[in-house]
C-alpha positions, 0 to 999 in steps of 0.5 A: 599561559600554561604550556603542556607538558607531555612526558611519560610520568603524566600520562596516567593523568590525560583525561580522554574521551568519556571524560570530557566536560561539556563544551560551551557550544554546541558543535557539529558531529563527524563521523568519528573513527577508531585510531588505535588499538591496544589489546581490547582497548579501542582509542576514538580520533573524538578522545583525542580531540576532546582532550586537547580541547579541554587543555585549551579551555583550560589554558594549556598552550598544545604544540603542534605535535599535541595530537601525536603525544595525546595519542602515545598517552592515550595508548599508555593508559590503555596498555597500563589499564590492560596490566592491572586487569591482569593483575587484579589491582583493586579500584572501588567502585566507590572510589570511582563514584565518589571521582565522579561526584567531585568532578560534577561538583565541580562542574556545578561550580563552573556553570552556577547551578545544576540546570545550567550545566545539563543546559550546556550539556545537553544530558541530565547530570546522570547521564553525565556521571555514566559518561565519566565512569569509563574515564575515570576507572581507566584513569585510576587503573592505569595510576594504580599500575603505574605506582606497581612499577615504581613503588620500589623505585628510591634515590641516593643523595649521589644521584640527585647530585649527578641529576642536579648537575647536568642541568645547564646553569642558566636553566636553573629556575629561580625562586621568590623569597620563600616560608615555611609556616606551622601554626597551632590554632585554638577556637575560644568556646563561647559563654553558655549565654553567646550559644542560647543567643544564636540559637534564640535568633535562629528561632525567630528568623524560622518563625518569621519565614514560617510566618512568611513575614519574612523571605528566607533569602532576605534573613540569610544575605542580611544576617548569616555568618557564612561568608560562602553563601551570604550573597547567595541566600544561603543556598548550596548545592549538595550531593549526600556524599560529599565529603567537604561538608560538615557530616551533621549538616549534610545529615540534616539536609537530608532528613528534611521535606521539600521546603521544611526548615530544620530547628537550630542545630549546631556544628563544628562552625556554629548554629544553624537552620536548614531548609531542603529545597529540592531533592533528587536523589542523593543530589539537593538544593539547600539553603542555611542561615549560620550564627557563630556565637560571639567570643567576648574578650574574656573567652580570648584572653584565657585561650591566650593563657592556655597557649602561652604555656604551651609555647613556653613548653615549645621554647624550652624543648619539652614539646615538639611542635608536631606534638602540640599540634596533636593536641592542643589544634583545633585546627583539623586540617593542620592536624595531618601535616603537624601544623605545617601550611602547605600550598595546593601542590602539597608543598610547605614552602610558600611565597607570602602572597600565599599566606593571610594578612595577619600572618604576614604582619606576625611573621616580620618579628620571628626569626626562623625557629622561633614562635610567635605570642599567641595572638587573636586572629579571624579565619576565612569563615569567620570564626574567632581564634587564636594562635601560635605561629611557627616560622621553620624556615625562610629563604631569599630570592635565589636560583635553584642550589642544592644546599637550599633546595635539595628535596625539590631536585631531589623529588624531581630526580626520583621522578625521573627515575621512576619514568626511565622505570616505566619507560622500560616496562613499557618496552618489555610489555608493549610487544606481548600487546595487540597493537594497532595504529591508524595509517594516518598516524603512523609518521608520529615519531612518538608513535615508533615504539607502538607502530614497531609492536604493531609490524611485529605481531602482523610478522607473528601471523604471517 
């Protein structure tokens, strides 16, 4: 169970009232109130609720105070958001768009289709993006003031040292064995002949589902080599902004007409067709069947060739790691963190659960710094590759130290700083707000440094 962690340097990330996700039932409406007011921000007892509601749906043990420090953080975003209208900090509306865009993709995930979650809803999937715009913007204000007061904030190695050493021993978290991992990863291009072989069975899958001697959902489960979608016939469902699709097939799923079947295009991930199932808006239904050419043993044995020059020019020093990345990968994500895997947190230190099977395997004959032969390897899409694995370093079951473990503390210790920072800016600023707190909640201790702002400007008028 995920405990709930609310501290000050987590407050930009509490999301409130608007936006909410649907719940799963319907529920009875009460009579709602206003709780608290900062400046012109208004804070409803439903924003709090909502929110612990959707911690609990995600699994988030609340404490029994969980409603007072919701609260407290409610009221920081609105004093945050309150300064950077001030300031003028800029948050695009296509910033807030395209939040709103993930975050009903995700939604779409969550229920399995678009009409399920209006369904569940109750509102169309428009209605739902009006709902969140106020959410998110407050959200994306309040971090941008948020990283104002602490962009200047550094650490010196004494002070992780005095932060390190007021943790109690026995309160010192303990690691699994832990890797990091860079890899350098070449496709092989296939033969002329593999490509116009693909692109002649797309041909004929479209000619028999024109034909309607074939249905498209059979051809796609039986024949395309998307493992995301082949037990879905081929189905997606996209939005036209999206940025984690391939942009040449988001492209062509949007010239098309309810129901027309593009001709064989190719992307980055192999050839395709595409059929537009129905549109609305910048919102459709898709459905594609995907043909990656086949790599023969030839093709992976000269790409075999071409990095084996390259990790002799790694083991001799004449290259780094970080450079051969740059220009040998085809890998595109690697390509922003030099090779380096990193877990979802951003971290590059990984337990090896967290790796593929063929890496493991790799990795139980290097040493740390040293480069595996290039070996042949499938990726998760299913596409043939080689590569190069990297082993930059490896550590054993251990409690936390500073010697192995300095950048975590250290991150944590600059955390730390940057929230007595901010707890300060909030002391400073709190009294030059308009401040009001429910008298129900006024006994919250978190509630102490907001209700002493309140009784000081009732002081002011009287």
């Amino acid at each position: 169970m995920k405990k709930l962690n609310l501290t000050i340097c987590t407050l930009f990330l509490v999301v409130v009232a608007i936006a909410q996700p649907p719940a799963s039932q319907p529920k009875k409406v009460v009579a709602d109130k206003i709780i608290a007011v900062v400046g012109d921000k208004i804070v409803l007892k439903s924003d709090i609720d909502n929110s612990l509601s959707d911690m609990q749906r995600q699994g988030i043990e609340v404490p029994a105070n969980g409603f007072c420090l919701t609260l407290e953080q409610a009221m920081g975003i609105k004093a945050l958001v309150l300064q950077a209208e001030k300031d003028s900090l800029p948050v695009s509306d296509e910033d807030i768009e395209t939040d709103i865009d993930n975050r009903i993709r995700n939604y779409i995930n969550q229920f399995g289709s678009k009409d399920e979650l209006e369904r569940v809803a109750g509102k169309s999937v428009y209605q739902l993006k009006e709902d969140f715009k106020e959410g998110i913007r407050d959200q994306k204000l309040s971090q941008a003031m948020r990283n104002k007061v602490v962009q200047d904030i550094r650490i010196t190695p004494k002070e992780v040292q005095e932060y390190f050493n007021k943790i109690p021993t026995d309160s010192l978290p303990l690691y699994e064995s832990e890797v990091e991992v860079g890899e350098i990863v070449v496709f092989p291009k296939a033969s002329r002949e593999a490509e116009e072989y693909a692109v002649e069975q797309l041909n004929e899958y479209k000619a028999q589902i024109e034909s309607k001697k074939k249905d498209f959902c059979a051809i796609a489960n039986n024949n395309t080599d998307d493992p995301g979608s082949k037990d879905k016939c081929g189905q997606y469902e996209v939005n036209r902004s999206q940025k984690t699709y391939d942009q040449t097939w988001l492209n062509k799923a949007f010239s098309l007409k309810e129901g027309q079947i593009s001709t064989p295009f190719k992307t980055r991930f192999g050839y395709h067709i595409l059929q537009l199932v129905s549109r609305s808006g910048d919102d459709a239904i898709v459905r594609h069947i995907l043909k990656i050419p086949q790599v023969t043993k030839i093709e992976v044995k000269e790409t075999q060739d071409k990095l084996d020059s390259v990790r002799a020019k790694l083991i001799t020093g004449t290259m780094q790691f970080g450079e051969a990345v740059a220009k040998y990968s085809n890998d595109e994500a690697s390509k922003f963190t030099a090779g380096m895997l990193q877990a979802r947190d951003g971290s590059t230190f990984l337990t090896i659960d967290q790796l593929d099977k063929d890496m493991v395997v790799m990795l139980k004959d290097l040493k740390v710094g040293q480069f595996s032969q290039p070996v042949e390897y499938t990726d998760e899409t299913g596409k043939k590759g080689v590569r190069i694995v990297y082993l930059k370093s490896k550590s054993e079951p251990h409690r936390e130290n500073l010697k192995d473990d300095y950048n975590r503390i250290a991150t944590r210790a600059l955390e730390d700083k940057k929230n007595d920072a901010l707890d300060n800016w909030f002391i400073k600023k709190i009294p030059t707000y308009y401040v009001m707190v429910d008298e129900e909640y006024r006994s919250c201790p978190e509630m102490a440094k907001w209700t002493a702002a309140a009784t000081a400007n009732t002081a002011a008028k009287n």
